[in-house]
LUMBATOR-661965 format. One record per residue: z, y, x of N, C-alpha, C in turn. Coordinates in steps of 0.1 Angstrom, whole numbers, plus 5000, padded with zeros to 4 digits. Layout:
BEGIN
ZYXZYXZYX
...
//
This chain:
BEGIN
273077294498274077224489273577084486
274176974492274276874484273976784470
272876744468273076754450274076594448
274576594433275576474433274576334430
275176254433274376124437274476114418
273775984418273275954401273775814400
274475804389274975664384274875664374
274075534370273275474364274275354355
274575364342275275284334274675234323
274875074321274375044313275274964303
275674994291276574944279275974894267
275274794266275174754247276774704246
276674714227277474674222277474674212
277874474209277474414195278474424190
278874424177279874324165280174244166
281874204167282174064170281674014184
281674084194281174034207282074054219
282174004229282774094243282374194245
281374224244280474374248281574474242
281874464225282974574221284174614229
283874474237285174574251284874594263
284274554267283174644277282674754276
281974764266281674894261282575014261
283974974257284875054259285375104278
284675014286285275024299284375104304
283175064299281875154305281775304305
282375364288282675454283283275554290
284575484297285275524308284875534318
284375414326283675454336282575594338
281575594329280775724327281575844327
282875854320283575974321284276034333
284375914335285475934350284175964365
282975914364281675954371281576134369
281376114356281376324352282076384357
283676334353284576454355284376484374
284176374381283876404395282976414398
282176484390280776554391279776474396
279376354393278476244395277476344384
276076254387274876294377274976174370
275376144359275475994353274776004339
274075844339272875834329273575734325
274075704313274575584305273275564293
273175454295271675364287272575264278
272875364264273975254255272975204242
274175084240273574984225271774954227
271475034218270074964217269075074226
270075124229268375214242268575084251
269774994257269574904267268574774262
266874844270266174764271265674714282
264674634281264374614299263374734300
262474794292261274924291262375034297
263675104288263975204293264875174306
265575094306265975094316265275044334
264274994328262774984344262475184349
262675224333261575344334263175454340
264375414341265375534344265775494364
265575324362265475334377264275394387
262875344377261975434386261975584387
262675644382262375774381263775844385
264975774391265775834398266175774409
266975824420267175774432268475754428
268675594421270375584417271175524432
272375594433273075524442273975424437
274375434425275375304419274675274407
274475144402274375074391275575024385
275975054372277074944369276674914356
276774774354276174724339277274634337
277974664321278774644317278274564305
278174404304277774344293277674174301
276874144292276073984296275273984306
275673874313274573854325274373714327
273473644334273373494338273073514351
272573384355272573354368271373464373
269973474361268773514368268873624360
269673684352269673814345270773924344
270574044344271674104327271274154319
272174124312270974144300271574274288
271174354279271274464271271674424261
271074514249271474454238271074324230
269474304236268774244226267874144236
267474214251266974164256267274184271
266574074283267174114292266974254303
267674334307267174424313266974434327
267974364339267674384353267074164354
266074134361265674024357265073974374
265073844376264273774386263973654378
262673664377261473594368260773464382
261273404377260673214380259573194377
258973164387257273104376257072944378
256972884367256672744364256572694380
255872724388255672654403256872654408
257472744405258872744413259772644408
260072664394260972594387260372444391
259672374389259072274396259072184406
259272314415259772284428261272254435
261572354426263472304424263472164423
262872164408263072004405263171894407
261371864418261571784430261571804441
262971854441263371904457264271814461
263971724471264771674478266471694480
266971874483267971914485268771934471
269571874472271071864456271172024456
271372124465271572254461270272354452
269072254456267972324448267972244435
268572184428268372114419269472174412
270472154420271872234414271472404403
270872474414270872604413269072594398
268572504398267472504384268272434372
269772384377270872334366271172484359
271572534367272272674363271372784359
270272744359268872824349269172774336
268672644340268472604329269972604311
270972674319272072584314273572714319
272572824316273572954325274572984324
275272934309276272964303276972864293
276372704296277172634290277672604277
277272454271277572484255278872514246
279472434259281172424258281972564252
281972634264282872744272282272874260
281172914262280172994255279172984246
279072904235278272874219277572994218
276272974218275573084212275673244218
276273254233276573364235275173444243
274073344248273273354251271373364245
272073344226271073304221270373464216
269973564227269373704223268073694222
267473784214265973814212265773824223
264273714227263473674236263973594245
265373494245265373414251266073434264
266973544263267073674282267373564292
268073394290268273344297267473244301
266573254300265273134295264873164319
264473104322263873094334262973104335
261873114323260473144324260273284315
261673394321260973484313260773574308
260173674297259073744288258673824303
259473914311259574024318259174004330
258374064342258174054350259574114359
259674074373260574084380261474234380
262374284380262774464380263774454390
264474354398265274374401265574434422
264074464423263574524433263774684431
263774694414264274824413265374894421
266474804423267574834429267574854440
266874874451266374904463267175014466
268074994476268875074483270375144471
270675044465271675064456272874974457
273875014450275374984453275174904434
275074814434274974744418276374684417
276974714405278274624402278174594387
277774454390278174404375279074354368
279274384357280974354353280074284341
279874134343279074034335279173904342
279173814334279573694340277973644347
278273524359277173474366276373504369
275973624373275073714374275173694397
276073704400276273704411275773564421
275873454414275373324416274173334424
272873484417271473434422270773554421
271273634410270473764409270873864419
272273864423272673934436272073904446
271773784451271473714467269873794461
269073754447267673754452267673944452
268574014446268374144447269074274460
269574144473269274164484268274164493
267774034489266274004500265174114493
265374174485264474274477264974424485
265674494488266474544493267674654486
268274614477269374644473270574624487
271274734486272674734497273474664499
273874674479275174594481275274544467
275774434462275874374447277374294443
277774364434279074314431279174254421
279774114416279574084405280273884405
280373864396280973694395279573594394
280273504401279673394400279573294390
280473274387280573254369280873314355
281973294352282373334340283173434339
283173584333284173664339285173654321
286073594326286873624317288773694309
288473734298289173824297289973764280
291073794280291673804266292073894258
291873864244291473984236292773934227
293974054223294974054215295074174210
295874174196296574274196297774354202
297974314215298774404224297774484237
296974434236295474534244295574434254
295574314259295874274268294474264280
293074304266291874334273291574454278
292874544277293174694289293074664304
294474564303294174554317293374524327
292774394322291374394333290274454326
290274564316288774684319289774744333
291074784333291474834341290774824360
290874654357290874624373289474664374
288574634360287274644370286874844373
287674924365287275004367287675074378
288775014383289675074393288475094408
287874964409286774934420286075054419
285275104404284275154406284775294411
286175354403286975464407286575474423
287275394430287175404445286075414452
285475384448283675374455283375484452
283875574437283375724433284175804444
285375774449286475864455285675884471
284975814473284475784490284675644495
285475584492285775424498284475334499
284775264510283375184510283775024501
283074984499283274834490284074794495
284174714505285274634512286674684506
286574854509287574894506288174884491
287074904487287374944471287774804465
287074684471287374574467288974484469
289374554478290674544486291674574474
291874714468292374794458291974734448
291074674442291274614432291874464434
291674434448292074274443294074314442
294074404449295774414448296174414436
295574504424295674514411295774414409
294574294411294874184402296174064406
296674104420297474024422299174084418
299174214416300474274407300374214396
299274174389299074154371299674014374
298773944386298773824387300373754389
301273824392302673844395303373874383
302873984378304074004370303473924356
302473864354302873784340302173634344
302673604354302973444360302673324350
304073374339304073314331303373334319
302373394317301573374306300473334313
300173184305298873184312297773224310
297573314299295873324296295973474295
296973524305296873664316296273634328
297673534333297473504347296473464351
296273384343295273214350293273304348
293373364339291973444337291673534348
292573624351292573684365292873614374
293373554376292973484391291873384391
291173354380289873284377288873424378
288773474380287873654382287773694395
289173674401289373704415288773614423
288773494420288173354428286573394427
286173414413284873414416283973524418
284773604419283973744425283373704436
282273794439280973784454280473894454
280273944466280174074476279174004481
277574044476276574044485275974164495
275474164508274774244508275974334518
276074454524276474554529277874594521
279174534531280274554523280874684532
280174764538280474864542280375014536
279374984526278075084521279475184514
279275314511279775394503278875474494
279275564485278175634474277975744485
277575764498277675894504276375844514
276575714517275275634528274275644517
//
């Protein structure tokens, strides 16, 4: 007999944050893992640290990661601090610096500056600094080695994906920038938990990424259709759709 593969979720969730609705997607997600008899470990609010969460990847053979919260270019991060991480050491950062090539300079802009003062005030300012490039934690994101990771966190995809391929992770799904969503009182932050949860549904069902990513982009282009004219439906989702990025093995399923 077969035993059921293990997915691995991870949900903080602040007061007055996005996370309060994430949190709500994640919730979902975990259940909908159960009811189809997945082995699923959800690491919520303040257990998401970088300690328990290092210590649940080593000690299970996860086939899907999904972390539902804050992320930057070199992290995602928990409730308080960062938990999946690619740690820069001063030589490196350095080196960016005076690098000849505009793309290496570009990409120590986006360390330094992951989330922007504008767009996002203070959304980055967590105990110990999670977006800092020089930091507290040593590298974890090797943990993911031979995993299907989808992050539903903004910029996370930009750098932590690509470096948690060459590490050997499968496959990494996640945005390049900013994943954003609107919050009303008509739930209008239902429907895209919807879209992202739809992805992970399909990847639970058998589908391989490609596929699964296929079915969700359709979602977002019905939403994207039918409320045209609103723009801070429309224009958000198809700002999500653009910057999604599929690293890594878009063939993989939870069964390889």
């Amino acid at each position: 007999m077969i035993e059921p593969a293990t997915i691995v979720i991870t949900m903080p969730k602040k007061k007055g944050d996005p996370t309060e609705h994430t949190y709500v997607w994640a919730t979902k997600a975990a259940q909908m893992a159960k009811d189809l008899g997945y082995n699923v470990i959800a690491i919520k609010e303040g257990d998401t640290t970088y300690e328990n969460v290092s210590k649940v990847l080593k000690e299970n053979k996860v086939r899907i990661y999904s972390h539902f919260g804050h992320g930057c270019s070199a992290s995602l991060q928990g409730q308080n601090q960062c938990i999946i991480t690619r740690k820069y050491t001063a030589e490196q950062l350095i080196c960016m610096a005076e690098s000849p090539y505009i793309e290496d300079r570009q990409r120590l802009l986006k360390l330094l500056k992951p989330l922007g003062e504008i767009s996002c005030p203070g959304i980055c300012s967590l105990e110990n600094d999670p977006c800092s490039p020089l930091c507290l934690f040593d590298t974890n994101v090797n943990l993911l080695k031979d995993t299907i990771t989808i992050a539903v966190a903004c910029h996370s995809a930009s750098q932590l994906g690509r470096c948690m391929i060459s590490c050997g992770g499968q496959t990494y799904i996640g945005e390049t920038d900013l994943l954003m969503f609107p919050v009303d009182s008509l739930g209008s932050q239902d429907m895209f938990g919807e879209v992202q949860l739809v992805m992970f549904k399909e990847l639970l069902l058998g589908k391989n990424v490609q596929e699964a990513e296929k079915v969700m982009s359709e979602l977002e282009d019905s939403y994207i259709r039918r409320f045209k004219k609103t723009k801070y439906i429309a224009l958000p989702m198809l700002w999500n759709k653009l910057n999604r990025k599929i690293w890594g093995d878009k063939n993989a399923t939870i069964y390889q």
